[in-house]
C-alpha positions as CSV (number, residue, x, y, z in Angstrom):
1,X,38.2,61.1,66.4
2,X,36.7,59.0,69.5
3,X,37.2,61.9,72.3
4,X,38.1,65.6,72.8
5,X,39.1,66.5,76.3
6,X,38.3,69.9,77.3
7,X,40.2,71.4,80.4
8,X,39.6,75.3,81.2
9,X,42.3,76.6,83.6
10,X,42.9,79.7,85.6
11,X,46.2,79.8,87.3
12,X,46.2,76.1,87.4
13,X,49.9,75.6,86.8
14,X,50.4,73.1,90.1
15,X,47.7,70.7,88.7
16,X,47.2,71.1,85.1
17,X,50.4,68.7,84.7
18,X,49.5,65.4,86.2
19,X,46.0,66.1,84.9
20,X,47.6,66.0,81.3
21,X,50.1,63.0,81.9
22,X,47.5,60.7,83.0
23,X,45.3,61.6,79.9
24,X,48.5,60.2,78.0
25,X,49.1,57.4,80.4
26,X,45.6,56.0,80.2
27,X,44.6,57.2,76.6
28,X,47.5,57.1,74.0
29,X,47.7,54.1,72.0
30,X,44.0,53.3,73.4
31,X,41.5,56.0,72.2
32,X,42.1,58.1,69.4
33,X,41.9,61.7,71.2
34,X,42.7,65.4,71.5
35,X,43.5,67.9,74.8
36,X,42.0,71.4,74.2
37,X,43.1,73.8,77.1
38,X,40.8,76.9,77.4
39,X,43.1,79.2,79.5
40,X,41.0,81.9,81.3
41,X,43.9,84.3,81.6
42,X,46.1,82.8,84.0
43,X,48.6,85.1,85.4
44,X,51.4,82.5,86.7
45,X,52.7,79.5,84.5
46,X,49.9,77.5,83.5
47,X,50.6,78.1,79.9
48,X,54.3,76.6,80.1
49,X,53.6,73.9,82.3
50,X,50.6,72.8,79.1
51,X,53.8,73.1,76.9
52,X,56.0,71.1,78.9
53,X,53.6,67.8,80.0
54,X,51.3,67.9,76.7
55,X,53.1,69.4,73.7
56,X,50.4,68.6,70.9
57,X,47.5,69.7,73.1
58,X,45.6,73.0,71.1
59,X,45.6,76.1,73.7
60,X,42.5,78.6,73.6
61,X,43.0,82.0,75.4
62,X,40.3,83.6,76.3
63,X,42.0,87.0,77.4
64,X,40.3,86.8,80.6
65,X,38.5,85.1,83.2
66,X,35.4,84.1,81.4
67,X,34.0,81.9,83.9
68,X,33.4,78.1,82.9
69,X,30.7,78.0,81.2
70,X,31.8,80.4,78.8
71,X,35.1,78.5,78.7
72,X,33.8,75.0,78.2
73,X,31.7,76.5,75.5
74,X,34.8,78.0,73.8
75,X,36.5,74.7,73.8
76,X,33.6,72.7,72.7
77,X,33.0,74.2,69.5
78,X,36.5,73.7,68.6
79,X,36.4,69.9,69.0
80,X,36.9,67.4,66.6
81,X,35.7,64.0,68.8
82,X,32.6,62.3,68.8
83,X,32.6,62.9,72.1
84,X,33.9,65.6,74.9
85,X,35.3,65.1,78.4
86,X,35.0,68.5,80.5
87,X,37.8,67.8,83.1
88,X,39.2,70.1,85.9
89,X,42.7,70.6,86.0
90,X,43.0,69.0,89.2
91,X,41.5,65.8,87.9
92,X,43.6,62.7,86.9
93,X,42.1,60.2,85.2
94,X,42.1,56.1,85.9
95,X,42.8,53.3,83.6
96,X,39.3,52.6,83.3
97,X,38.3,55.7,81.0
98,X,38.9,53.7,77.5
99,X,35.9,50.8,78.8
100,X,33.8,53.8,79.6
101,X,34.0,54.9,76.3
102,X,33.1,51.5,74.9
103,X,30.3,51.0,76.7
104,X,28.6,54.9,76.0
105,X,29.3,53.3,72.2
106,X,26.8,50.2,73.3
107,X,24.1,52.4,75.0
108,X,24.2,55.2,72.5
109,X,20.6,56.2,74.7
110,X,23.3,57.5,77.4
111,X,24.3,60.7,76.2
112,X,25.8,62.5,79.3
113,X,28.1,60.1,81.8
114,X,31.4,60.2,84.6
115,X,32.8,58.1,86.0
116,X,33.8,56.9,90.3
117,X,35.1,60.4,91.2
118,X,37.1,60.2,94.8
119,X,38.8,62.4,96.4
120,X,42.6,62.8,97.6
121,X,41.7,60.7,100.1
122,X,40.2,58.0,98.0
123,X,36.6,58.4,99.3
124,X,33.7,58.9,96.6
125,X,32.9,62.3,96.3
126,X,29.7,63.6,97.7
127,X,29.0,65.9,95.2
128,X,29.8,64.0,91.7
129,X,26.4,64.4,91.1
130,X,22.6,65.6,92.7
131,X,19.2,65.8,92.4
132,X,18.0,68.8,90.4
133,X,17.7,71.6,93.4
134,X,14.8,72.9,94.9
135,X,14.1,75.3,97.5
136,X,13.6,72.7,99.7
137,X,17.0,71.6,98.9
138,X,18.4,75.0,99.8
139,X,16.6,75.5,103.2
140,X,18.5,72.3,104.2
141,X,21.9,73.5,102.8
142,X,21.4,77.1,104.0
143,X,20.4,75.9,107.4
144,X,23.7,73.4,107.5
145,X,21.2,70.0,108.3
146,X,22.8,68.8,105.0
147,X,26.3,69.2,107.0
148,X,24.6,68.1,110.2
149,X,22.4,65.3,109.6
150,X,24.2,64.0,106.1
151,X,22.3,60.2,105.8
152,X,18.4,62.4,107.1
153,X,19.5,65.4,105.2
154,X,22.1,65.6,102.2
155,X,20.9,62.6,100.5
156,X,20.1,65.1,97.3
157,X,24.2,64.6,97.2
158,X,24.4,61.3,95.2
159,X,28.0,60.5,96.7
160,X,26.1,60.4,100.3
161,X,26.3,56.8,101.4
162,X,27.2,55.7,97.9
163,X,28.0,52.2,96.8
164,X,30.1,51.2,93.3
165,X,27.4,50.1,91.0
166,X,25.9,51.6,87.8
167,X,23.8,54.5,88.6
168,X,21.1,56.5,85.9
169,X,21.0,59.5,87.8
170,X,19.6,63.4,87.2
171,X,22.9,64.9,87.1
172,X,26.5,64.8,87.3
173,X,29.1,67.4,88.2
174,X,30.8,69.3,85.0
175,X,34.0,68.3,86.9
176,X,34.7,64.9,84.6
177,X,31.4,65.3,82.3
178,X,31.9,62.9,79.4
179,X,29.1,64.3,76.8
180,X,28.0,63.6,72.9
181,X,29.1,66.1,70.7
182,X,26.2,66.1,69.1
183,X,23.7,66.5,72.1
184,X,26.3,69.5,72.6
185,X,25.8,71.0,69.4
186,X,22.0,70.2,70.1
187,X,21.9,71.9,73.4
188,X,24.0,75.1,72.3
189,X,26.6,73.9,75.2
190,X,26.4,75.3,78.8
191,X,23.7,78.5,79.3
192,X,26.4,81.3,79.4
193,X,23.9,83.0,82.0
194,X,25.8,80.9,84.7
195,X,29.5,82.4,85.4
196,X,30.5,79.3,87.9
197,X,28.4,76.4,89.6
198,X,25.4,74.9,88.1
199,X,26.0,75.0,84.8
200,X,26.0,71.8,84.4
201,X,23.2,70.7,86.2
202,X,21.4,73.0,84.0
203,X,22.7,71.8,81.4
204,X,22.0,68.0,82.2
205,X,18.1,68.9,83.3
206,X,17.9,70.3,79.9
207,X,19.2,67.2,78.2
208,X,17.0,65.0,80.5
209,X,14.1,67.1,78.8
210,X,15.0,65.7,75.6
211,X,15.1,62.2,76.9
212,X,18.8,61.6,77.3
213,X,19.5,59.4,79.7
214,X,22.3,60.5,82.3
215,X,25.1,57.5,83.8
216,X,27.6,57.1,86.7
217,X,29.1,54.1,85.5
218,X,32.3,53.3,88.0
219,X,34.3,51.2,85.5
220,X,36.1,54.7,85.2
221,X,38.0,56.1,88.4
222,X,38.8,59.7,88.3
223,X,40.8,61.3,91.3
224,X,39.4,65.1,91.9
225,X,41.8,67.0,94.0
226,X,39.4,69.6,95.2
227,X,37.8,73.1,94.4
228,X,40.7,74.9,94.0
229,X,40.1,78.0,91.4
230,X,37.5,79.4,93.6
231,X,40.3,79.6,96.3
232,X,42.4,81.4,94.3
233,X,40.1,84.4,94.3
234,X,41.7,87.4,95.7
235,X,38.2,88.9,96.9
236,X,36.5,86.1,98.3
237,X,33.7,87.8,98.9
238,X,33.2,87.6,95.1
239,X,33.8,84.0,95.1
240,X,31.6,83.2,97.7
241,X,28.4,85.3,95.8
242,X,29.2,83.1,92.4
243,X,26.7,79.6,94.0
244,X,24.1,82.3,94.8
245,X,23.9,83.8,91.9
246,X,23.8,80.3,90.1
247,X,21.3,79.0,92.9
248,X,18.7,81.9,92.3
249,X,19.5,81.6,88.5
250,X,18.8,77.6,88.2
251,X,15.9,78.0,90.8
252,X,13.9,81.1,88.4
253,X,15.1,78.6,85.1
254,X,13.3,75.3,86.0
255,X,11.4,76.0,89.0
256,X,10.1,79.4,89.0
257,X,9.8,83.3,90.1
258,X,8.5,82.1,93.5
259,X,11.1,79.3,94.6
260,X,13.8,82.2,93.2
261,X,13.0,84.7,95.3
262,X,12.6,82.8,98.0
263,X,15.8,81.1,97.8
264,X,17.6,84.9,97.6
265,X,15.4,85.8,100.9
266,X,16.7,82.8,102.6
267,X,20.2,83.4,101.7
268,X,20.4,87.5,102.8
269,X,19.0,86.5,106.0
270,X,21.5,84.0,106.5
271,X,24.5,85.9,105.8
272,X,23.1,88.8,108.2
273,X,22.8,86.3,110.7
274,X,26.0,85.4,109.8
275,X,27.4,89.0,110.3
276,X,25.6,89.6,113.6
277,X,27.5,86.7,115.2
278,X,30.8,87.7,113.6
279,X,30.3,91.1,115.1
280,X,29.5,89.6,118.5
281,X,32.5,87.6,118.1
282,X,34.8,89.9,117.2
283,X,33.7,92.6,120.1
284,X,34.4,89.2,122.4
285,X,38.2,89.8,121.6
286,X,38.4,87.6,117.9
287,X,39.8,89.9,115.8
288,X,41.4,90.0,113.0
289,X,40.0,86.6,111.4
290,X,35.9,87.8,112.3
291,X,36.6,91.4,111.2
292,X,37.6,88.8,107.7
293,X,34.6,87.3,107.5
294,X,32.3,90.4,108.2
295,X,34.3,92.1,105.0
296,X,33.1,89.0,103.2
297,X,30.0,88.7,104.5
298,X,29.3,92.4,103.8
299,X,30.7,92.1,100.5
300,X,28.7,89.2,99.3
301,X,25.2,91.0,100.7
302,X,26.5,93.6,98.3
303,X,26.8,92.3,95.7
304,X,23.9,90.5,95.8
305,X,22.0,93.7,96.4
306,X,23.5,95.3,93.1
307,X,23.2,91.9,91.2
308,X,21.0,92.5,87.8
309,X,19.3,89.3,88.4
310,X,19.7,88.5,84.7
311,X,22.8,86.8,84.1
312,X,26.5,86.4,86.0
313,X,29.0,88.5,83.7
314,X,32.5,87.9,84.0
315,X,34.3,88.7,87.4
316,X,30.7,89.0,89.0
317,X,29.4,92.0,87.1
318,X,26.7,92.5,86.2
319,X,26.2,91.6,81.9
């Protein structure tokens, strides 16, 4: 089999159905494939709607929300293709994806690749890919000169002031992550330390360490709605602590204790700052909306606070 596509969901019912018809569209008859759907315990009708667009497609449940990692894992040793494609459900995928596939079989060296990822509103996305972070990095994201000053700034964002050509790069997103199966199997899949974000940067420095070389090649488009399970959090508070966990986590993993902890000083003092001005706000006569954010902000300082520092367990617990 040329290609397993592995999609993990969480209440992904509007998406997950034009993610699986254009697999069919631009795959059947073309690449000799699979759909594994790793469902994280969805509570609405995800499940029905994987029945209803993609019959023959193999459904894992996990029985709840293990994070994506953990998913992706789940679905990866279950596949049959030479290779994998990790794809949100709120990806569609272009015509191009078949001459992507031929070419990773003529440069066998490239063992991780995606594709041109755009958005909704057909612009490439910044953040299809990055440099491996730093604390540097972070002080500009945490700071907002990323946001700010983009082309001075942001430029560890690969989609900043892109250009459609070939690119060997560090790192691409786990969003539409094409991958050997046996660099997979070589690798143990994604670090199951990471509940959500960086996973797969992670994953992709540790390939890099093996010499695997790592492609953007844009003879594949692939149309990324947007971030949406993270939105669907009820508490967003929890949410909103998942990239610093990851952050601190990646930083301790490849670029040590000190760059860690600093990156988790950084990031307290921000949200406090954060909370000051909401409180200030809020005594100005903006209500409802800032006494929001302080809950979140509050919440996220806590659970940082109570955070093990070892590893993200699911729903943000501590493992």
């Amino acid at each position: 089999m040329d290609l397993s596509v592995v999609i993990v969901t969480w209440n992904s019912a509007e998406e997950i159905g034009a993610c699986l018809r254009s697999l069919q569209q631009r795959l059947r008859g073309r690449v000799a494939f699979e759909v594994l759907v790793v469902d994280n315990a969805s509570a609405d009708d995800t499940l029905a709607e994987v029945g209803r667009a993609f019959p023959e497609a193999r459904i894992l449940e996990t029985g709840r929300n293990e994070g994506f990692g953990r998913a992706c894992n789940r679905g990866m040793a279950e596949a049959k293709g030479r290779r994998i494609l990790l794809l949100n459900p709120d990806c569609e995928v272009g015509a191009g994806l078949p001459v992507l596939l031929a070419w990773l079989d003529a440069n066998p060296e490239v063992g991780i690749a995606t594709g041109w990822i755009v958005g909704s509103d057909g612009r490439v996305q910044r953040n299809w890919g990055r440099t491996p972070p730093s604390l540097w990095t972070e002080i500009l994201e945490q700071t907002a000169l990323s946001k700010r000053f983009p082309r001075r700034f942001g430029r560890h964002w690969l989609g900043q002031d892109d250009v459609k050509s070939l690119r060997f790069v560090p790192a691409v997103s786990g969003m539409a992550m094409i991958l050997d199966a046996a660099l997979v199997r070589a690798l143990g899949g994604f670090d199951p330390a990471f509940f959500m974000y960086l996973e797969d940067f992670d994953l992709c420095a540790r390939a890099r360490a093996r010499g695997v070389r790592i492609a953007r090649n844009p003879v594949a488009t692939i149309l990324h709605h947007g971030d949406r399970s993270a939105a669907r959090v009820a508490d967003a508070s929890l949410a909103r602590t998942w990239p610093y966990q990851s952050m601190y986590l990646f930083l301790r993993r490849h670029r040590g204790a000190f760059q860690a902890a600093a990156f988790l000083a950084l990031a307290r003092a921000g949200l406090r700052g954060r909370l000051v001005v909401s409180r200030l706000l809020s005594l100005a006569g903006d209500g409802a909306a800032r006494r929001a954010k302080e809950a979140e902000y509050r919440g996220i300082l806590g659970r940082l606070s109570a955070w093990d520092r070892q590893t993200m367990g699911p729903e943000g617990r501590a493992a």
